[in-house]
DRENGUFI-852495 format. One line per field, with one value per residue (C-alpha): residue number from 1; x, y, z. Coordinates in Angstrom, 1 decimal. Layout:
pos: c(NUM|...)
x: c(X|...)
y: c(Y|...)
z: c(Z|...)
END
This chain:
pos: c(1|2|3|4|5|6|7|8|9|10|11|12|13|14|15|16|17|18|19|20|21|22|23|24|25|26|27|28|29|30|31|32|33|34|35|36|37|38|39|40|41|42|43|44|45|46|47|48|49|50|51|52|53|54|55|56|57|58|59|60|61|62|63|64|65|66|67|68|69|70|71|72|73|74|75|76|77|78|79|80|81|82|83|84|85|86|87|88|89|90|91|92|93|94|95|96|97|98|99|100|101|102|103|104|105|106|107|108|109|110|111|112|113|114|115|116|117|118|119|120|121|122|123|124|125|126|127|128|129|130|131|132|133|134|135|136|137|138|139|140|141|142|143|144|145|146|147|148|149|150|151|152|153|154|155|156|157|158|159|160|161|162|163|164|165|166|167|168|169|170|171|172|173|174|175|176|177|178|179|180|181|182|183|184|185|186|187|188|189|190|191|192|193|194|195|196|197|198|199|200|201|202|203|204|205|206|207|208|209|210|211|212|213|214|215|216|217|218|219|220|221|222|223|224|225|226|227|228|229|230|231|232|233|234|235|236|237|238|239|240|241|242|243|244|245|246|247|248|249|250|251|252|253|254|255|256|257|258|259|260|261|262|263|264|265|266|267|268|269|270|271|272|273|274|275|276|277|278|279|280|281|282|283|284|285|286|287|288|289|290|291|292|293|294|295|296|297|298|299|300|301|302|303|304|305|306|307|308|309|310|311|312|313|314|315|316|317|318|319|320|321|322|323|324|325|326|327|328|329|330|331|332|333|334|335|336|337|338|339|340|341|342|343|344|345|346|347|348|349|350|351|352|353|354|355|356|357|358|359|360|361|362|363|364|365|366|367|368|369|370|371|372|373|374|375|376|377|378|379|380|381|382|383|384|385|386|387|388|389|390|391|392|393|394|395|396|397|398|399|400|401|402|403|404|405|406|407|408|409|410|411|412|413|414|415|416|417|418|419|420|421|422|423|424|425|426|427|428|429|430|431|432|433|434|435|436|437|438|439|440|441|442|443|444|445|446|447|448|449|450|451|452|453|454|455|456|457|458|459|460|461|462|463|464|465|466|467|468|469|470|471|472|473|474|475|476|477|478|479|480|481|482|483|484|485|486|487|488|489|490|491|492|493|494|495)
x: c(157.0|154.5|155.1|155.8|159.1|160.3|162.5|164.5|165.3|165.7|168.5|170.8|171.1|173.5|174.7|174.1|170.1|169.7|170.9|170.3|168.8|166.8|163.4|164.2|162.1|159.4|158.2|154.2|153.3|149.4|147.4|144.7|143.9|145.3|144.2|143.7|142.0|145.3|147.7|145.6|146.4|149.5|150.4|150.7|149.9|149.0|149.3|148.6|148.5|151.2|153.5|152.0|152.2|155.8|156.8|154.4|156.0|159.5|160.2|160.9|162.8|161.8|164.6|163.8|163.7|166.9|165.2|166.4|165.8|165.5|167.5|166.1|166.1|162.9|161.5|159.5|157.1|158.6|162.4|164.8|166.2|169.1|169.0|165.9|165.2|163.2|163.7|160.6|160.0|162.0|161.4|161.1|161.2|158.5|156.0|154.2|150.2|148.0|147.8|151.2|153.2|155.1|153.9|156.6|156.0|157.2|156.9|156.1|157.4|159.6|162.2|165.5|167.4|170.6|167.9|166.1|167.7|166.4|163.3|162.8|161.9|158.8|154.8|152.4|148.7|146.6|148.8|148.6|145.5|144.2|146.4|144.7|141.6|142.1|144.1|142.0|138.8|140.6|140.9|136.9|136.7|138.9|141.4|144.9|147.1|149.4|147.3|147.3|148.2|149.2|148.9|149.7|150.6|154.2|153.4|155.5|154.9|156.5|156.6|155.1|153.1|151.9|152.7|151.1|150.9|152.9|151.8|153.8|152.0|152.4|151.5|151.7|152.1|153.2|156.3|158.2|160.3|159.5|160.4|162.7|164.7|165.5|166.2|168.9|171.1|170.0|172.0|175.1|174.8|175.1|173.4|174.2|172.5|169.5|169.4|169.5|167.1|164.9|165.5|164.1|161.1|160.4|161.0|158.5|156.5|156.2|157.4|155.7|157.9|160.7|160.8|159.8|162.6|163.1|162.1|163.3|160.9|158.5|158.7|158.1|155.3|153.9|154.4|152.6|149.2|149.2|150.0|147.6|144.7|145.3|144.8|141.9|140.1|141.5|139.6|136.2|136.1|137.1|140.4|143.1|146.5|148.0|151.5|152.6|156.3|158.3|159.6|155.9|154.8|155.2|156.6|153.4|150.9|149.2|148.3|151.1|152.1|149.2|150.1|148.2|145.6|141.3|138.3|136.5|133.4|131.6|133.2|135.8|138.2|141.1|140.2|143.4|143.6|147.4|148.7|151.9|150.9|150.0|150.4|148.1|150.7|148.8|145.0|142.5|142.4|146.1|146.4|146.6|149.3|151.4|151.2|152.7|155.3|156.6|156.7|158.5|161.6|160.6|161.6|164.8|166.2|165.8|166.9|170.3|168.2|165.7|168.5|171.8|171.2|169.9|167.6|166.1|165.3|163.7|161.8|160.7|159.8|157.7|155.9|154.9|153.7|151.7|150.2|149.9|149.6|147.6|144.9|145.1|144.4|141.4|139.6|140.1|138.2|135.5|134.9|134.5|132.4|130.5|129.6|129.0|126.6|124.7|125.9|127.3|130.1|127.5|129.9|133.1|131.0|129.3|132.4|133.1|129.0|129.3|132.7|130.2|127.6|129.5|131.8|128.7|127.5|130.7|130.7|127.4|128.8|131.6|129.0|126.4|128.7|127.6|128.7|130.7|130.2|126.0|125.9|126.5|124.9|121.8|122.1|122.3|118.7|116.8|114.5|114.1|111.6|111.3|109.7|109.9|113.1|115.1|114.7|117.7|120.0|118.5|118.6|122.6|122.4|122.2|120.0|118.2|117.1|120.8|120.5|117.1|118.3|121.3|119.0|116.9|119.6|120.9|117.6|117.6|120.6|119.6|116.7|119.4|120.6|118.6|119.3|116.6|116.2|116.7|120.0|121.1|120.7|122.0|125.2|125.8|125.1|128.6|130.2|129.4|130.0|127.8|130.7|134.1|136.7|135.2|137.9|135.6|134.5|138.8|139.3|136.7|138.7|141.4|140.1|138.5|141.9|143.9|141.7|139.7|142.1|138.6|139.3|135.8|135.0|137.7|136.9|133.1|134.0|136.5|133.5|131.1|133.9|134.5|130.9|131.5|128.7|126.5|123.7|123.8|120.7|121.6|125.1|123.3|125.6|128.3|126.9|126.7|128.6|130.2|128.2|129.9|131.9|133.3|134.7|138.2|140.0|143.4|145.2|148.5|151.5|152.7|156.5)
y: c(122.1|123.8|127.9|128.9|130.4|129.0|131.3|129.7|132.2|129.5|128.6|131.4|130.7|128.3|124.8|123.9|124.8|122.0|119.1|119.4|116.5|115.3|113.8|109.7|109.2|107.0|104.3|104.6|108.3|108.9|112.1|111.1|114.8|118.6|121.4|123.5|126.5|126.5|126.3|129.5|131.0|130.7|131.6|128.1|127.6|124.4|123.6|119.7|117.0|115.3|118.4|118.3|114.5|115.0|117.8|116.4|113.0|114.2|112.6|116.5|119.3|122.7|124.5|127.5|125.2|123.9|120.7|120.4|118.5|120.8|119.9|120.0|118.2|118.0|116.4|113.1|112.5|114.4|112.8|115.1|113.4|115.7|114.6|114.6|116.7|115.9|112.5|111.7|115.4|117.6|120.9|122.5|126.3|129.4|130.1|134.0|133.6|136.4|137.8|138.6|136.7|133.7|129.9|127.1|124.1|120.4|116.8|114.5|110.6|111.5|109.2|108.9|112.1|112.6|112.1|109.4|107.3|103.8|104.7|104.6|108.3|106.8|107.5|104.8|105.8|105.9|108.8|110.7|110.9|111.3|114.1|115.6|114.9|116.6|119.0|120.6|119.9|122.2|124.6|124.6|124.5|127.9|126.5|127.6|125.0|123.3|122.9|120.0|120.8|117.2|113.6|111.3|107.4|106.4|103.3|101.4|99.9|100.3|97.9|99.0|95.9|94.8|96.0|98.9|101.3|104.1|108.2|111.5|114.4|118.2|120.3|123.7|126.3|129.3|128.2|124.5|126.1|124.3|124.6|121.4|123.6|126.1|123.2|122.3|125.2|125.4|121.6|123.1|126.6|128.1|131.7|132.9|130.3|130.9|134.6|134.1|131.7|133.7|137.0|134.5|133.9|137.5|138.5|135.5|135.3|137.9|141.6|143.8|142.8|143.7|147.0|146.1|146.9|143.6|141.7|138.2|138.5|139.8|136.9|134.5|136.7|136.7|132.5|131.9|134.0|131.9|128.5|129.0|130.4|127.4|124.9|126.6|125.8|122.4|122.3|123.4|121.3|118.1|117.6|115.2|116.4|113.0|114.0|116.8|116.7|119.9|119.0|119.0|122.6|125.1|128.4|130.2|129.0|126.7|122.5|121.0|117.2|115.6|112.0|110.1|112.7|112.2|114.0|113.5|110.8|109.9|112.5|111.8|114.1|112.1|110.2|109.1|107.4|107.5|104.2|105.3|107.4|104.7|107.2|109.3|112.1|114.2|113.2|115.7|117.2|117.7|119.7|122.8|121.5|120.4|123.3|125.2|122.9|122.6|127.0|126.7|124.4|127.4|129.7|128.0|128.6|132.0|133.0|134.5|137.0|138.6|139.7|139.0|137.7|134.0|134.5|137.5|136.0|132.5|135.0|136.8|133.9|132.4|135.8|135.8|132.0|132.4|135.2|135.4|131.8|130.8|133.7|133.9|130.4|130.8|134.0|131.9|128.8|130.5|132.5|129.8|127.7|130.5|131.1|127.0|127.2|130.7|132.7|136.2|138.1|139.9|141.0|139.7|138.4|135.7|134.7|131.7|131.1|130.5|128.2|126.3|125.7|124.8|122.1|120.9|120.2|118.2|116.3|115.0|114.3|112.4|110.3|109.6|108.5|111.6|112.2|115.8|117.0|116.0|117.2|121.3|120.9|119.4|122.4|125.0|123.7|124.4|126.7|128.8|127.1|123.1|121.1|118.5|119.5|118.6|114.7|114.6|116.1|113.8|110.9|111.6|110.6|107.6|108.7|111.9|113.2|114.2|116.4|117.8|119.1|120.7|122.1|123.8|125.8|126.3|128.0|129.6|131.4|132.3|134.3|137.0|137.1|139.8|138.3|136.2|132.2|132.8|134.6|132.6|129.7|131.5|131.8|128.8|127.1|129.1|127.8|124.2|121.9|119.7|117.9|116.7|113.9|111.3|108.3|105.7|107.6|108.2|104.4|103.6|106.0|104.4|100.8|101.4|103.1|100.4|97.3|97.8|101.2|102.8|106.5|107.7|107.3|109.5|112.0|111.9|112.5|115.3|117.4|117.1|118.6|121.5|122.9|121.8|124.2|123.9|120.4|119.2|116.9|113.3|113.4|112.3|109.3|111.7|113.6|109.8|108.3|105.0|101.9|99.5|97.5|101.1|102.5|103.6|102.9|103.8|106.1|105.8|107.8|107.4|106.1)
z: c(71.4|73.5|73.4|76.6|78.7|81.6|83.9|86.8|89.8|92.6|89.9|90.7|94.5|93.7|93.6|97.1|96.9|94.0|91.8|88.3|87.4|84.0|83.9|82.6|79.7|79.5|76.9|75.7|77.4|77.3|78.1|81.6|81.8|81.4|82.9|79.9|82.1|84.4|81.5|79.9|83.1|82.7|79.1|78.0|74.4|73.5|69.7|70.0|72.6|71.9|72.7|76.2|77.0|75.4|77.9|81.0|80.6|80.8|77.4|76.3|78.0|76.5|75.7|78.5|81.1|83.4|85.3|88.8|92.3|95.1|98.6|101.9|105.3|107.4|110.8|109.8|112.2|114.6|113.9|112.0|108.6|107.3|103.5|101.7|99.0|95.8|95.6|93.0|91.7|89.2|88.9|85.5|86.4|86.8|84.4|85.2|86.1|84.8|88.3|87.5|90.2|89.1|89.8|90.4|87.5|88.6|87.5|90.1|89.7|86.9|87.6|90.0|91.3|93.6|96.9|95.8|98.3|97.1|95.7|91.7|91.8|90.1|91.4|90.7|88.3|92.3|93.6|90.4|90.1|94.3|93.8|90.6|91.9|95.5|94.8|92.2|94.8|97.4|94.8|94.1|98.1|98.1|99.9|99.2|97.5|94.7|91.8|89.2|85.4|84.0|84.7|82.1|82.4|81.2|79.5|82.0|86.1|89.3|91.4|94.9|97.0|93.6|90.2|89.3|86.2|86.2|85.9|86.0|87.3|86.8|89.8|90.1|93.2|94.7|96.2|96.5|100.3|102.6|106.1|105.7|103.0|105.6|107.9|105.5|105.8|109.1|110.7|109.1|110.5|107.1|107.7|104.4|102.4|104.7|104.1|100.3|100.9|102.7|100.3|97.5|99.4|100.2|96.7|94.8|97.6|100.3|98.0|100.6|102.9|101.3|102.8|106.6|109.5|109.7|106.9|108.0|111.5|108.9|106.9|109.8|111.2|107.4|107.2|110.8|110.1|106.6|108.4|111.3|108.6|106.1|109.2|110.4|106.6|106.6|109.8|108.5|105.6|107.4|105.4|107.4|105.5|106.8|106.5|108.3|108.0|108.4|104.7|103.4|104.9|102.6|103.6|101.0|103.7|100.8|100.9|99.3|99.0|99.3|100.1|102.5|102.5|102.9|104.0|107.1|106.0|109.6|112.4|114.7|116.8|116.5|112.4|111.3|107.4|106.9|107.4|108.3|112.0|113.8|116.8|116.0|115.3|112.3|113.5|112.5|115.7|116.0|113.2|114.5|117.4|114.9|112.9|115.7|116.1|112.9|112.9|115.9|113.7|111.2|113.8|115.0|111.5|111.4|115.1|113.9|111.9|114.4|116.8|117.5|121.2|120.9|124.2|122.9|119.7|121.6|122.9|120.4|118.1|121.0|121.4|118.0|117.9|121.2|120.2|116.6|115.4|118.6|118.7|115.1|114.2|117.2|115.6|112.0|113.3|115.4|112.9|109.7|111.7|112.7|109.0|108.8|111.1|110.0|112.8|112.7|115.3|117.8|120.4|122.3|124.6|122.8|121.4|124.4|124.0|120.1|120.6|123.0|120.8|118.1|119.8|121.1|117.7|116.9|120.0|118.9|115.5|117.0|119.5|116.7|113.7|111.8|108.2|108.3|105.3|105.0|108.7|107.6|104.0|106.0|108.0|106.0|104.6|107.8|108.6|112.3|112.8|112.8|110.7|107.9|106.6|110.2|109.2|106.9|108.9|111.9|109.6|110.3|113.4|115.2|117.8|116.7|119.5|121.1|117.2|118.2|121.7|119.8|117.2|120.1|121.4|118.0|116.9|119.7|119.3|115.8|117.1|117.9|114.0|112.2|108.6|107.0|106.7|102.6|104.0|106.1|104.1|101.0|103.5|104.8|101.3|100.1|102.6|103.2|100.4|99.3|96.9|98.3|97.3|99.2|99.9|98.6|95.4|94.9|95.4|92.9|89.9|91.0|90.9|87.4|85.9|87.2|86.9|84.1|82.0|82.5|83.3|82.5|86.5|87.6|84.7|86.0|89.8|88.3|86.9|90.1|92.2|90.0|91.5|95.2|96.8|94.1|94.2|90.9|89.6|89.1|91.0|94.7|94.3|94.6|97.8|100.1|102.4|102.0|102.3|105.0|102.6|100.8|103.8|103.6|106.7|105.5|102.8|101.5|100.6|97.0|97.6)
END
């Protein structure tokens, strides 16, 4: 048995906040991959690898751990569903990180709980292993988010649209609240659930404001600036979440529950992959929009607990979304894709100017079928002054001159910058990727695991991704887009 201690705080809120609830064993566990830096990081000692497909498959419960299925409710694409919960995931307990706060350990599609509805609480091999793949990606990208420690195949199938292998996957992350699981004590008008809720969340996640007048108005204050500065990344790196359900936002402000999830490949305001919004609900560009509404559910929750009169608390939750998460989540954006494109904060003036040039830029993106990603690393090569290095970024484009009148006014404005091009570029290089999970390169890991037991694809795209800014000879494959008959034109979510 792996050495390690498991401690379960979320555990001594009570019955109400959980099921207890056993992972099912499986027949013919196997290892895909384990995060052996992560499990140092968190004081895991591994002795052999059959203790960790043991305790990652749910075939063994280590004897510190009390396994259990969270409850909550949550708003599914914008319709409220009272009983949810972890209907495919079991959490295992805390484990303490060496930064000295504790990180939430769960298995994901380790069999049937309380709120499984009518699902098999199982997750087929293609989830598993977008997830590890992603998730450890946004990671690399220095985005916050769940972390992957485990994935191992079970030796069995579920039966989706075809029968597919199954997986179990460990993930890892701050916090497993979600707005949803304030939502559920919330529909019942059960305030003191909520307050022990939210003392949990100040105490594991938010411990400076444990002393704050008000340390529930805190906490939302705290949870908005997070939300609205994790949206504004998600925006400059072209990630689509897919999903954005109150029940998968995560009151730590990280990327959690990454179903239908992609990256931007050619640019479009409104790309959609998941083939579940067929309205359009959680398009790139609505993002941020829905990341204000699902604080504002966030808010209703905790209304009781700002002030007693329910009008003055409305309007001091709608204070501190209009003008915390909406200026906030502004000053984050302008200022990332300021640093995309090699620009620097001159004065409030040119702040309107800069916003300019820089949707400018994507609405020629959008008009010219440019890739995102290649669009910014292309960028980040040029010089002041043109010359033969503009032609791969105009190569982007499908007509190259709408780039070239773009670049003028670009350069332009970069003749007010005092840093050189070797800084500049040196700049916009840590910023802009020139490695992310593309859908078609996922699909292909996938399609070799599934088709062929080949993992050696997925193991390959794995060790590209770990250096995301960094161009690595003999991985151009990696940088391209898809050829016409690799596009991805929808994602999935694993139930």
């Amino acid at each position: 048995m792996l050495n390690l201690a498991f401690k379960n705080r979320y555990q001594e809120l009570g019955e109400g906040f959980y099921d207890q609830s056993n992972p099912a064993p499986v027949s013919k566990p196997s290892l895909i991959k384990f995060n052996e830096q992560l499990a140092a990081e968190l004081g895991i000692e591994v002795q052999d690898e059959q203790s960790i497909v043991d305790l990652f498959s749910g075939n063994t419960i280590h004897n510190s751990s009390s396994p259990l299925a969270m409850a909550y409710a949550g708003h599914q694409f914008g319709h409220f569903n009272p009983h949810l919960g972890d209907g495919r995931a079991i959490y295992l307990g805390e484990l303490e990180h060496i930064d000295g706060r504790a990180r939430d350990v769960q298995l994901k599609g380790s069999g049937r709980t309380r709120y499984s509805r009518n699902g098999d609480g199982r997750s087929a091999l293609g989830p598993v292993m977008r997830e590890y793949l992603v998730s450890e990606a946004m990671h690399k990208l220095k985005m916050p988010t769940t972390r992957a420690l485990a994935a191992v195949l079970t030796g069995e199938h579920v039966i989706r649209e075809q029968v597919k292998p199954g997986a179990v996957m460990t993930r890892v992350a701050s916090s497993f609240i979600r707005v949803g699981s304030f939502q559920y004590f919330a529909m019942n008008e059960d305030l003191e659930s909520i307050r022990k809720l939210a003392d949990y969340v100040i105490e594991r996640n938010y411990p400076e404001l444990a002393e704050a007048e008000n340390p529930y108005l805190a906490l939302f204050e705290a949870a908005v600036m997070r939300q609205a500065s994790l949206i504004a990344k998600w925006m400059q790196i072209g990630f689509i979440h897919g999903v954005m359900n109150t029940d998968n936002m995560s009151v730590a402000g990280e990327t959690i529950d990454y179903g239908p999830c992609a990256f931007m490949g050619f640019f479009d305001h409104n790309q959609v992959y998941s083939s579940i919004d067929h309205q359009g609900r959680y398009s790139y560009s609505n993002q941020p929009n829905i990341g204000l509404w699902n604080l504002s559910r966030f808010a209703e929750t905790l209304l009781p607990f700002f002030v007693q009169d329910t009008d003055k608390a409305v309007e001091i939750a709608q204070d501190v979304l209009e003008q915390k998460y909406v200026k906030h989540y502004s000053d984050e954006w302008l200022a990332g894709f300021r640093a995309k494109c090699g620009l620097t904060k001159i004065d409030s003036a040119s702040d309107e100017d800069d916003k300019a040039l820089i949707d400018s830029l994507l609405d020629t993106m959008a008009k010219n079928q440019a890739d995102y990603t290649l669009t910014f690393y292309y960028l980040s090569q040029l010089d002041k002054d043109p010359n033969d290095n503009d032609q791969s970024l105009r190569g982007l484009f499908s007509r190259p001159k709408a780039i070239d009148v773009w670049l003028e006014k670009w350069r332009e404005r970069l003749s007010l910058e005092s840093n050189t091009n070797e800084q500049r570029q040196t700049s916009m290089q840590s910023v802009n990727p020139v490695y992310i999970p593309r859908n078609h390169q996922i699909e292909a890991t996938i399609r070799a695991a599934e088709d062929n037991e080949d993992f050696g694809p997925f193991h390959a795209l794995y060790d590209v991704l770990q250096k995301p800014y960094e161009y690595q000879q003999g991985k151009e494959n990696y940088m391209l887009p898809p050829e016409p008959n690799e596009i991805v034109h929808q994602t999935f979510c694993g139930t």
